[in-house]
C-alpha positions in Angstrom: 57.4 -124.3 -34.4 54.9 -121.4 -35.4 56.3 -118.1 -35.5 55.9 -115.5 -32.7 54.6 -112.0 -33.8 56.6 -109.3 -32.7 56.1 -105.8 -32.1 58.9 -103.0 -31.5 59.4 -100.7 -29.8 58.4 -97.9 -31.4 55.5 -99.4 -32.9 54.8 -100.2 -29.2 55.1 -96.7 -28.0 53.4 -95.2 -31.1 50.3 -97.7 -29.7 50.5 -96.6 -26.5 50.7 -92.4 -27.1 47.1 -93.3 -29.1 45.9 -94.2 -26.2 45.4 -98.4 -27.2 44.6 -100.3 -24.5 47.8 -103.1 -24.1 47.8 -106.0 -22.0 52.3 -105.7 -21.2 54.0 -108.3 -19.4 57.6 -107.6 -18.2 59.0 -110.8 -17.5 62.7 -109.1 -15.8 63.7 -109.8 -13.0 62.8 -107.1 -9.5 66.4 -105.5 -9.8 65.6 -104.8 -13.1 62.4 -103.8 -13.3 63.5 -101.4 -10.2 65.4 -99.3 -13.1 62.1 -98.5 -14.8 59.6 -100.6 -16.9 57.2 -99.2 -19.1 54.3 -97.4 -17.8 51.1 -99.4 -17.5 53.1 -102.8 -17.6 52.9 -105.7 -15.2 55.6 -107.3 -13.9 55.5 -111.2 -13.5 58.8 -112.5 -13.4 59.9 -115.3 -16.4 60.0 -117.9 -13.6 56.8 -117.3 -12.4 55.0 -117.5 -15.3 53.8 -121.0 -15.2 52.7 -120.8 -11.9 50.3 -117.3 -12.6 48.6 -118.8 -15.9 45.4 -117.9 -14.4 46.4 -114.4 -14.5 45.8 -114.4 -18.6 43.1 -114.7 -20.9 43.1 -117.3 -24.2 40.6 -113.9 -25.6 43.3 -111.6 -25.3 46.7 -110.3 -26.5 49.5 -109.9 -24.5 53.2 -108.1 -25.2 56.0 -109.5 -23.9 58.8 -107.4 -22.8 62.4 -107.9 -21.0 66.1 -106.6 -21.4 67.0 -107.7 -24.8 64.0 -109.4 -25.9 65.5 -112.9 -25.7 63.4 -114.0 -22.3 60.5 -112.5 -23.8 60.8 -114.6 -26.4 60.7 -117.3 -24.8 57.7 -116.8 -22.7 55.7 -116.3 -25.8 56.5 -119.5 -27.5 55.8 -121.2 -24.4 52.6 -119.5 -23.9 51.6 -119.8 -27.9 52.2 -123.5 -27.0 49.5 -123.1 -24.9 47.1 -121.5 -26.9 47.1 -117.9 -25.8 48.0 -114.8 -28.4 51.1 -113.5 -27.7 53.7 -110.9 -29.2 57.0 -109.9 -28.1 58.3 -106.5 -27.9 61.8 -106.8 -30.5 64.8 -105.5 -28.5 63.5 -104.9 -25.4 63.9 -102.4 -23.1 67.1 -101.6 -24.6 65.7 -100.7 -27.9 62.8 -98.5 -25.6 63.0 -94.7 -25.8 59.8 -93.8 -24.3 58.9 -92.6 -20.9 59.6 -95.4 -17.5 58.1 -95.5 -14.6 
């Protein structure tokens, strides 16, 4: 299986306080997310993934965040599977300092 690239936090936020523009994906669940996600992300839930593939472009990058980092994870290899360009945020929101929303 090819590897996934990863990004981490800090890299993440460093990206973000230049003002790059970030495709973020927060694949929690809503009681989760309802504790804060980072700002600018999307929430689409792990389990409703497959049904929203429209929702992404094969042209673009997206980063792939959740609690630990695990979940995310696993989005991205099924999604790499697929043929889209994917990373996944290391850690997770538990390894994320910067501001929530």
């Amino acid at each position: 299986m090819e590897e996934i690239k990863e990004i981490t936090a800090e890299e993440l936020k460093q990206k973000l306080e230049r003002g790059e523009r970030l495709n973020l994906v927060d694949v929690r669940e809503d009681e989760e997310v309802a504790q804060g996600m980072i700002p600018g992300a999307k929430h689409i839930k792990m389990g409703d993934i497959p049904n929203r593939l429209n929702e992404f472009n094969k042209d673009e990058e997206y980063i792939f965040i959740c609690r630990s980092g695990a979940r995310s994870g696993n989005v991205c290899y099924y999604l790499q599977e697929m043929g889209y360009k994917v990373r996944n945020m290391v850690g997770g929101m538990l390894a994320w300092d910067g501001d929530v929303q």
